[in-house]
C-alpha positions in Angstrom: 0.0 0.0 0.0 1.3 3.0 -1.3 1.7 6.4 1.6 -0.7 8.2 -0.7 -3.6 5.6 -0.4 -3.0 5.0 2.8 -3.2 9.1 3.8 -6.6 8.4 1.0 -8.0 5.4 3.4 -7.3 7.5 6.8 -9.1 10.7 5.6 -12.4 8.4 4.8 -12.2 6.7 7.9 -11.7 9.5 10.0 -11.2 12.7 8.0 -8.4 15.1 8.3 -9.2 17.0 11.3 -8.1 14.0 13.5 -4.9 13.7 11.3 -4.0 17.5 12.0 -4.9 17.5 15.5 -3.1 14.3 16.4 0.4 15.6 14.6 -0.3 19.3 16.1 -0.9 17.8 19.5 2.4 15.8 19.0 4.3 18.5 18.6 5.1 20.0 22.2 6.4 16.3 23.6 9.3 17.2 21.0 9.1 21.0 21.3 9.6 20.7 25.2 12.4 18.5 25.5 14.5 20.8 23.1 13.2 24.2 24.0 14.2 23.5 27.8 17.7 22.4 26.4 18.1 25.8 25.1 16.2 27.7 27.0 18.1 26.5 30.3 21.7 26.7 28.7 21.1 29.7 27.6 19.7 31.6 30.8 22.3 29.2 32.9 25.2 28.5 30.5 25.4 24.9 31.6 24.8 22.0 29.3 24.3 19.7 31.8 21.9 21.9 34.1 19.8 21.7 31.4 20.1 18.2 30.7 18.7 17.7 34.1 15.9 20.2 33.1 15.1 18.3 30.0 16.1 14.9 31.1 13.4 15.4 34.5 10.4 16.2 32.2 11.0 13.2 30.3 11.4 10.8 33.1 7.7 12.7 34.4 6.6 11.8 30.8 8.0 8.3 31.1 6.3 7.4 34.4 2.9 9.1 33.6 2.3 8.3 29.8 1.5 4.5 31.1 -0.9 5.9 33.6 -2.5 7.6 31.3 -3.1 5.2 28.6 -4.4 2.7 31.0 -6.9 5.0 32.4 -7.7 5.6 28.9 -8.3 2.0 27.9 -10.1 1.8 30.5 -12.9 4.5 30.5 -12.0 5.9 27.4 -10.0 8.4 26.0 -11.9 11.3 26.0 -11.6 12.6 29.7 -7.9 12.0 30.5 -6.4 13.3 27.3 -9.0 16.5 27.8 -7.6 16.9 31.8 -4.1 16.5 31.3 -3.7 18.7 28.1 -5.1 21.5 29.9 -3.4 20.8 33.2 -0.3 20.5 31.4 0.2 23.7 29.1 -0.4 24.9 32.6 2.5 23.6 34.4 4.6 24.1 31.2 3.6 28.1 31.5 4.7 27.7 35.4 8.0 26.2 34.7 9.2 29.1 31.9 7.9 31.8 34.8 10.1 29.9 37.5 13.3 29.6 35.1 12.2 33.3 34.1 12.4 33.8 37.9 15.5 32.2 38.5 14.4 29.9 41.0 16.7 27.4 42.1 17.7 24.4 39.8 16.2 21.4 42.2 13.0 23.1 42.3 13.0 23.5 38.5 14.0 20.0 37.7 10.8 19.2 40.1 8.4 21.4 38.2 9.5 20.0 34.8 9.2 16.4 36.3 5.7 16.8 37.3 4.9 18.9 33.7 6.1 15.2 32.0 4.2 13.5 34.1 1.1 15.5 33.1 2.0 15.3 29.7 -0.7 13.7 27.3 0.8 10.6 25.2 -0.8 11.3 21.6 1.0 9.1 19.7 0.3 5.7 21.6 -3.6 6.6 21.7 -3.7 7.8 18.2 -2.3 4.8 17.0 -5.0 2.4 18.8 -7.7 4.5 18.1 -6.7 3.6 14.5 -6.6 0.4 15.2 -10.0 0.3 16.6 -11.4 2.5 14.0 -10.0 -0.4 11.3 -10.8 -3.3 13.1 -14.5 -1.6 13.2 -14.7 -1.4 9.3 -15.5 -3.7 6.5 -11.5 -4.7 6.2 -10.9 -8.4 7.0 -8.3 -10.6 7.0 -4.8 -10.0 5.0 -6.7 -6.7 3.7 -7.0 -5.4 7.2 -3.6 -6.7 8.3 -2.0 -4.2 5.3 -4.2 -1.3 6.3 -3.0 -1.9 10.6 0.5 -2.2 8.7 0.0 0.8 6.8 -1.3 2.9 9.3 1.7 2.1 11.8 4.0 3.8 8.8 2.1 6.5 8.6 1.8 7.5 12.5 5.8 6.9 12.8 5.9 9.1 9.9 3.8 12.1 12.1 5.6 11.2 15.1 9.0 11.5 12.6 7.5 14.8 11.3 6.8 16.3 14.6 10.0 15.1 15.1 11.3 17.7 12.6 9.1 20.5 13.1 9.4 20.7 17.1 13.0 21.2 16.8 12.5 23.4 13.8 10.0 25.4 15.5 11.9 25.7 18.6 14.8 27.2 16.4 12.4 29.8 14.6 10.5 31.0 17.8 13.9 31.5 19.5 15.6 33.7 16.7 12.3 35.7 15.7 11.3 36.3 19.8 13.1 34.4 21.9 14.1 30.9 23.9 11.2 31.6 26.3 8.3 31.5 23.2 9.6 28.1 22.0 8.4 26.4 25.2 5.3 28.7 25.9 4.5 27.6 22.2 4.6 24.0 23.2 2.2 25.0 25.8 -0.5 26.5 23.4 -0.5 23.4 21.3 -0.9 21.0 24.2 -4.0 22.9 25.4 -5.4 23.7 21.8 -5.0 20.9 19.7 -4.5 18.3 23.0 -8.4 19.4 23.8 -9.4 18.4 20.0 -8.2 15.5 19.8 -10.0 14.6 23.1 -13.2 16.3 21.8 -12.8 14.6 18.4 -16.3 11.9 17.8 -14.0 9.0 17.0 -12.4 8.8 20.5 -12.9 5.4 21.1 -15.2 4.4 24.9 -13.4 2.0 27.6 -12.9 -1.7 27.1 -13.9 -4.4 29.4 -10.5 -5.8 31.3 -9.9 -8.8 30.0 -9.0 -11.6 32.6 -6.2 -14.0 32.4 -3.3 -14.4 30.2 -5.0 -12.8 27.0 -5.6 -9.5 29.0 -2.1 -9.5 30.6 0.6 -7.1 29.4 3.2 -8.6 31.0 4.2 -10.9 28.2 8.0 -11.2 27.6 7.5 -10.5 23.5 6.1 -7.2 24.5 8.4 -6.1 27.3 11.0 -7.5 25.2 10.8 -4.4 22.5 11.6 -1.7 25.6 14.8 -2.9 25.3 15.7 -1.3 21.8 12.9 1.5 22.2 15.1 2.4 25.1 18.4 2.1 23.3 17.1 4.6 20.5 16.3 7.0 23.8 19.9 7.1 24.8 20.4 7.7 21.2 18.3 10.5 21.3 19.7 12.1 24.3 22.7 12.1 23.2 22.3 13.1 20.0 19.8 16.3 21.0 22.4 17.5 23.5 25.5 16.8 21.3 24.1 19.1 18.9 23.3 22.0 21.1 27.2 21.4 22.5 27.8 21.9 19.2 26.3 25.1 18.4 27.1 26.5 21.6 30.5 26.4 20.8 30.5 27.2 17.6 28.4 30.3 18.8 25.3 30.0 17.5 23.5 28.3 20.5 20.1 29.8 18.6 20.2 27.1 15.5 20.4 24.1 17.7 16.8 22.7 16.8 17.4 23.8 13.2 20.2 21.3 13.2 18.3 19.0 15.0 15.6 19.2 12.5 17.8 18.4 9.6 18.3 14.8 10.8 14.4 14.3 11.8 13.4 15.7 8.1 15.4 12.1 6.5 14.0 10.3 8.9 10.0 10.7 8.4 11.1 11.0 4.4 12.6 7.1 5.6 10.0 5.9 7.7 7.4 7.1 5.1 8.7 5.0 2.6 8.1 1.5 5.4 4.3 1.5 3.7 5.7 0.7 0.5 8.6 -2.5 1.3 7.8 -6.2 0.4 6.1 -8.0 2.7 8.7 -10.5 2.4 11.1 -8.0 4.2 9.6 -8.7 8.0 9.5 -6.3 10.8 12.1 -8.0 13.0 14.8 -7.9 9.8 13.7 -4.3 9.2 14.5 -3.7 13.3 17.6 -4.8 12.9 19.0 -3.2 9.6 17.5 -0.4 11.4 19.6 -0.4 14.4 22.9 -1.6 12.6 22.2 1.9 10.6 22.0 3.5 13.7 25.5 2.4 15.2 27.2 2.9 11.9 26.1 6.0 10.6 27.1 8.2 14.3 30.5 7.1 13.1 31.0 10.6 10.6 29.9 12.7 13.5 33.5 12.0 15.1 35.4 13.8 12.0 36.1 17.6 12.3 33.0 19.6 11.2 31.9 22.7 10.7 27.9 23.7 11.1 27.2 22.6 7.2 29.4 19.2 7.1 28.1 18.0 10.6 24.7 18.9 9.2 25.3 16.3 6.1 26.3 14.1 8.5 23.2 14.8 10.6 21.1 14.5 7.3 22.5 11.1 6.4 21.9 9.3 10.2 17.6 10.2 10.0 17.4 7.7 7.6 17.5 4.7 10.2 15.7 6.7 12.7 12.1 6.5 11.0 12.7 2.7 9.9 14.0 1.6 13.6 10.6 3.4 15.4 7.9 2.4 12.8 9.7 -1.1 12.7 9.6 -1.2 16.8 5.5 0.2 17.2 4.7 -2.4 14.3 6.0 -5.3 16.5 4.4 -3.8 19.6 0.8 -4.2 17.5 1.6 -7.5 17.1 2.4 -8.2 20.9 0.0 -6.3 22.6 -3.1 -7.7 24.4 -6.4 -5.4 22.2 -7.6 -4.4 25.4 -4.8 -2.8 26.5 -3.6 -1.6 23.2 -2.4 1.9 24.4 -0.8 1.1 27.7 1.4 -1.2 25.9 2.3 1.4 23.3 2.4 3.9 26.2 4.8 1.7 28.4 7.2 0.7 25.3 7.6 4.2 24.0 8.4 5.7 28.1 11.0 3.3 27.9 12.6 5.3 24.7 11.6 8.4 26.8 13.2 7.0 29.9 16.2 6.3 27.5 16.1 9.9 26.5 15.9 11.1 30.0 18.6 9.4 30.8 20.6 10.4 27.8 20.4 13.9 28.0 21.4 13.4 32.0 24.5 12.0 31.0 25.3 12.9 27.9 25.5 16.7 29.6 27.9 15.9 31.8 29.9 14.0 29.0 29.0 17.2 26.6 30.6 19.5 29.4 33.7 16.8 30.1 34.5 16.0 26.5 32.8 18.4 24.4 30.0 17.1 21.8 32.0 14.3 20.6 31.5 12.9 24.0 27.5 13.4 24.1 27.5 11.6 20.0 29.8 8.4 21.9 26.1 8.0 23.7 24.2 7.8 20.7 26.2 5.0 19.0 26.4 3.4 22.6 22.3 2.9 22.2 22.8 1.9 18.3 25.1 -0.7 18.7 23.0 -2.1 22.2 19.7 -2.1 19.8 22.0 -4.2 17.0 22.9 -6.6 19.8 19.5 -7.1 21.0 17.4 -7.6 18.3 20.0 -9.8 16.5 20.6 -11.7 19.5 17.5 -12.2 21.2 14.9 -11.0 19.2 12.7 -13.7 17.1 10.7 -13.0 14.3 8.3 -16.5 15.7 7.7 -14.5 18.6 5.4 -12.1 16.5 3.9 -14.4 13.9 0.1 -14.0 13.4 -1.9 -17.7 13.7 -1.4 -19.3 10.3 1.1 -16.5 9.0 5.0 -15.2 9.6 6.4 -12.0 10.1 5.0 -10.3 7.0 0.4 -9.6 7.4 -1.7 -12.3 8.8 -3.6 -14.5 6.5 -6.7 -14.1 6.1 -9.3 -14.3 9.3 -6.2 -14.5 11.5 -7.2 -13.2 15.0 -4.5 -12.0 17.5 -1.0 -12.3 17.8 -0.3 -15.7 19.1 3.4 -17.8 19.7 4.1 -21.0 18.9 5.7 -22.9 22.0 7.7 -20.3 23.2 5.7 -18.9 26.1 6.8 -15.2 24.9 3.4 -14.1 24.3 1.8 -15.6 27.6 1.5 -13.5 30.6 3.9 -14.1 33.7 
């Protein structure tokens, strides 16, 4: 299925309005993360005091995104996105006024903690209301399969392009105004478009729990795929932070998220193209050409560079970014217990923002230490670990549909199942 007929299958289903207000409301999660970088390194002058800035909002967003989706699959979807969207572009407006105010860095750190926590996870409950919205229509079998496949691609490819446009919006809003409008920004969107998408008709009601091992989420296959989502956090951390090193030594602090934006741009271009492989070219090879590409291509960002050359570089790595996270969230849809579709997406993608948090902790102190070549050593750190795992552990079995392999399920295959390996039972 082709990008275009499957942008053409989404717009009948649900029209565009949900489209825009899903990618809009993804924005801030990536408009936050980098906007405190710069906003905090440039009102403190330390790297790493704003790598504990970032690093505590996305361990809040880490340990509340889970909550969140559970209470959503749970009652529905509706009330908790609507609560914390509004709550949250609240805290985030509190936390600029207390970095404005120069308060001191623990209790900043605690404020941004408690504004990830509150932090709405779009992209987990976009992608099962899709899911749902599919499973509802006349699709069946191998057809349906291709469209669930499809739609994965696509919603890495928004979360890819928010990817891009945070950063690249965070860049813009600091030259034109300043550093502090990049993160009040971040709050608009959360409140605006956060509040549409939980107002939109197709949020999907609450699910009955399911009881025993077909409702459980604690099935090794699943918790299996935090490992590498995790892995690509670190490499985010250190990448984010290595770049603003970067251009706060070269002296032009302001066009960190540009830069960052440069790699994000080849990355949704990548993960756009998933819709269109072979079938025959499964998920779990696609992770791990994925994550090799990741290792590999950080090796450039150790030459001498200039803004343009490190740039090229920059430009070159995206490409396994979009294939690694569309690969990942496809598996995940194949792991996952229905009922509990969004806390399983929510809990596997806190683990890449726990990975991130964690990155951009370290990776400051390493930026500060060893200068940005030091803060890039973290990001092919978490490529090479996601290489190691998924060739040496994962199994492609592991996520077979009844009846079928890697590739879509046959027709009036039901949900994922594993043959004798106990990785898809609950413990």
């Amino acid at each position: 299925m082709s990008p275009l007929e499957t942008l053409r299958r989404m717009h009948r289903i649900a029209g565009w309005p949900l489209l825009l207000a899903t990618f809009l409301a993804r924005l801030p999660v990536s408009m936050t993360l980098i906007g405190l970088l710069t906003l905090v390194t440039v009102t403190t002058g330390s790297v790493a005091a704003a790598g504990l800035v970032s690093g505590a909002f996305a361990l809040g967003e880490a340990v509340g995104g889970p909550v969140i989706a559970r209470f959503a699959d749970r009652h529905g979807q509706r009330f908790p996105v609507l609560v914390t969207a509004i709550v949250d572009a609240a805290l985030i407006v509190a936390l600029v006024a207390a970095i404005a105010a120069d308060v001191p860095l623990p209790a900043i750190v605690a404020l941004a903690a408690v504004g990830g926590l509150c932090m709405p996870q779009v992209g987990p409950m976009a992608r099962t209301r899709w899911v749902v919205l599919i499973r509802k229509g006349p699709d069946r079998g191998l057809e349906r399969e291709r469209s669930v496949s499809a739609v994965m691609s696509v919603e890495g490819v928004l979360d890819e392009a928010a990817f891009v446009l945070g950063p690249a919006l965070v860049g813009v809003l600091t030259l034109t105004l300043s550093p502090t409008a990049s993160v009040l920004g971040a709050a608009v969107l959360i409140g605006v478009f956060g509040t549409v998408f939980a107002l939109h008709p197709t949020a999907p009601p609450g699910s009955a729990p399911v009881r025993g091992a077909e409702g459980r989420i604690t099935r090794p296959a699943l918790l299996l795929l935090a490992v590498p989502m995790f892995c690509q956090g670190l490499f985010f951390g250190g990448m984010s932070t290595g770049v603003t090193a970067f251009a706060d030594n070269a002296g032009h602090g302001d066009l960190s998220g540009l830069m960052y934006a440069v790699m994000g741009s080849s990355s949704a271009l990548a993960g756009l193209m998933m819709a269109s492989l072979p079938v025959g070219f499964t998920l779990t090879a696609r992770v791990r050409v994925a994550a090799g590409g990741l290792a590999l291509l950080t090796l450039p960002l150790y030459l001498e560079h200039g803004p343009a050359t490190l740039a090229v570089a920059i430009l070159v790595l995206g490409v396994a970014i979009g294939p690694h996270l569309v690969s990942l969230f496809g598996l995940i849809e194949r792991a996952a217990p229905p009922s509990r579709l969004s806390q399983s997406m929510a809990i596997i993608l806190s683990s890449l923002i726990l990975g991130q948090a964690l990155g951009s902790m370290v990776s400051g102190s390493l930026a500060d230490s060893f200068g940005h070549q030091g803060a890039f050593a973290l990001a092919t750190a978490g490529g090479l670990a996601s290489f190691a795992v998924t060739t040496l552990v994962l199994r492609a079995r592991w996520y077979e549909r009844s009846g079928a392999s890697d590739g879509p399920a046959a027709p009036g295959s039901g949900p994922p199942v594993t043959k004798d390996t106990g990785l898809n039972s609950g413990v």
